[in-house]
C-alpha positions in Angstrom: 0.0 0.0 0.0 1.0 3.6 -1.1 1.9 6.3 2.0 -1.3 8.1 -0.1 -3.6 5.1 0.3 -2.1 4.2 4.1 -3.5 7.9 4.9 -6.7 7.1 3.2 -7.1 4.2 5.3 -6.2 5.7 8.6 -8.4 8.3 8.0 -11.1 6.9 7.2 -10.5 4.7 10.3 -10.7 7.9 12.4 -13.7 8.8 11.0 -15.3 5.1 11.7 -13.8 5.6 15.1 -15.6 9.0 15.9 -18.9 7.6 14.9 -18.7 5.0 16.8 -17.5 7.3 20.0 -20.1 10.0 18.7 -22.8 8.6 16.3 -23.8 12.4 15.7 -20.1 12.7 14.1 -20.4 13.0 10.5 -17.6 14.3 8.1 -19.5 17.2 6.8 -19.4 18.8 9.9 -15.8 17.8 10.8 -15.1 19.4 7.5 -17.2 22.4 8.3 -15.9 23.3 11.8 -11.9 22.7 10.0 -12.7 25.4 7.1 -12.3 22.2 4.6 -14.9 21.7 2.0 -16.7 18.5 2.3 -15.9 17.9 -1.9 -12.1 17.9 -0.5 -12.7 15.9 2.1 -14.9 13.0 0.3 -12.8 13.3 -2.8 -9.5 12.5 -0.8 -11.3 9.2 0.6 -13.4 8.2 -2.2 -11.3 8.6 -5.5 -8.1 6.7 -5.9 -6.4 9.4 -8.0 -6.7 12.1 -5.3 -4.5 13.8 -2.9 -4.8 16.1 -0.3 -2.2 18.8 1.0 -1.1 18.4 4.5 -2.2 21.9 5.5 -6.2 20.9 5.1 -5.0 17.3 7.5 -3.6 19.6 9.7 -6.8 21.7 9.8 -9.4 18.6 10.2 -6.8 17.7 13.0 -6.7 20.8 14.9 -10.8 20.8 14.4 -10.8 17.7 16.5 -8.0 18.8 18.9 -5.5 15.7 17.8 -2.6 15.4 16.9 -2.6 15.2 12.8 -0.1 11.9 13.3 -3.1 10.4 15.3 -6.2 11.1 12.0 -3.1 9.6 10.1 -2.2 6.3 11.9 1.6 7.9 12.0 3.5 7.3 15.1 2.5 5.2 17.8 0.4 6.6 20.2 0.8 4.0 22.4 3.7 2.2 23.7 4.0 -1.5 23.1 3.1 -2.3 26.4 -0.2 0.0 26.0 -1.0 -1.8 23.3 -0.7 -5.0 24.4 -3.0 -3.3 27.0 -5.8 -2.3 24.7 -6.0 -5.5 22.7 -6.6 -7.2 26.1 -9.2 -4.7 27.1 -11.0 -5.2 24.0 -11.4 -9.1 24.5 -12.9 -8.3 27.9 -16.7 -8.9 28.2 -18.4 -5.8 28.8 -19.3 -6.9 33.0 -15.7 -6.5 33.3 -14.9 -3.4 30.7 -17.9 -1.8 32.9 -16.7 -2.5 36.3 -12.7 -1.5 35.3 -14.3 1.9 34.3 -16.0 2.4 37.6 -13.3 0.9 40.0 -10.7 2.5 42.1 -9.1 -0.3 43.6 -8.8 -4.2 42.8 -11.6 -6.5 42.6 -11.4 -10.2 43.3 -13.0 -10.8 39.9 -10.2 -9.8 37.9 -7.5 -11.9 36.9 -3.4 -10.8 37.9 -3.3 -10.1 34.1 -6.3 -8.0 34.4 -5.2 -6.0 37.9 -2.1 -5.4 35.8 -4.2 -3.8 32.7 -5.9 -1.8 35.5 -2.7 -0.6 36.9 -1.0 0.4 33.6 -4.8 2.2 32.7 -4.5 4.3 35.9 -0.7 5.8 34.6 -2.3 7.3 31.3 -2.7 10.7 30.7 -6.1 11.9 29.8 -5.2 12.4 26.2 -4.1 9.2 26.0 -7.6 7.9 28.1 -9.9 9.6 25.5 -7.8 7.9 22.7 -8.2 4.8 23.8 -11.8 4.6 25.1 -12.5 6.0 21.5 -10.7 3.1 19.9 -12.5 0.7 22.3 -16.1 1.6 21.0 -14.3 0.9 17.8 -12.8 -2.1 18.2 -16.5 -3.4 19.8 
């Protein structure tokens, strides 16, 4: 896969991302609020052929408040270990997704696996926390 066509893809994983998070998201208004026209936008992720300049990225970015390497899929966001982390969380059954999000302390239901997860999920930052409870509602 091109660099052109990886950004295609990540993007368009954003944007299934935020609906999921937001069903009210739609890209019309993410293009709206960034000052990109929606023709730019949909023609970027629609047609093969097209391109779009880095300055109107960086303007849908800083319309959601994210870093532009995060609506890419550039970088890692997360460490290894965070991701390792999240791919756990994501085979959890909702009972125990629901009752990590509402505890402060350990819970004799959780495995040492788990209690780990829980520990590493109390060290992120709150960027980091939005990021992944987005991606979560994705990955469900």
């Amino acid at each position: 896969m091109s660099m052109v066509q990886n950004r295609k893809a990540a993007l368009r994983a954003y944007i299934d991302s935020r609906k999921a998070e937001d069903p009210s998201f739609s890209a019309t208004e993410w293009s709206r609020r960034a000052g990109v026209s929606e023709g730019t936008l949909r023609n970027f992720l629609t047609n093969p052929d097209s391109t779009i300049t880095l300055d109107k990225l960086d303007m849908l970015a800083a319309a959601e408040n994210v870093p532009l390497s995060l609506i890419l899929g550039e970088g890692q966001m997360f460490s290894d270990k965070e991701m390792e982390m999240l791919r756990l969380l994501n085979q959890l059954p909702d009972q125990k997704l629901q009752a990590i999000s509402e505890l402060v302390g350990d819970g004799p239901f959780l495995t040492e696996r788990e209690k780990g997860l829980l520990d590493l999920l109390k060290t992120l930052p709150d960027q980091k926390l939005e990021v992944l409870t987005a991606t979560l509602r994705a990955l469900q």
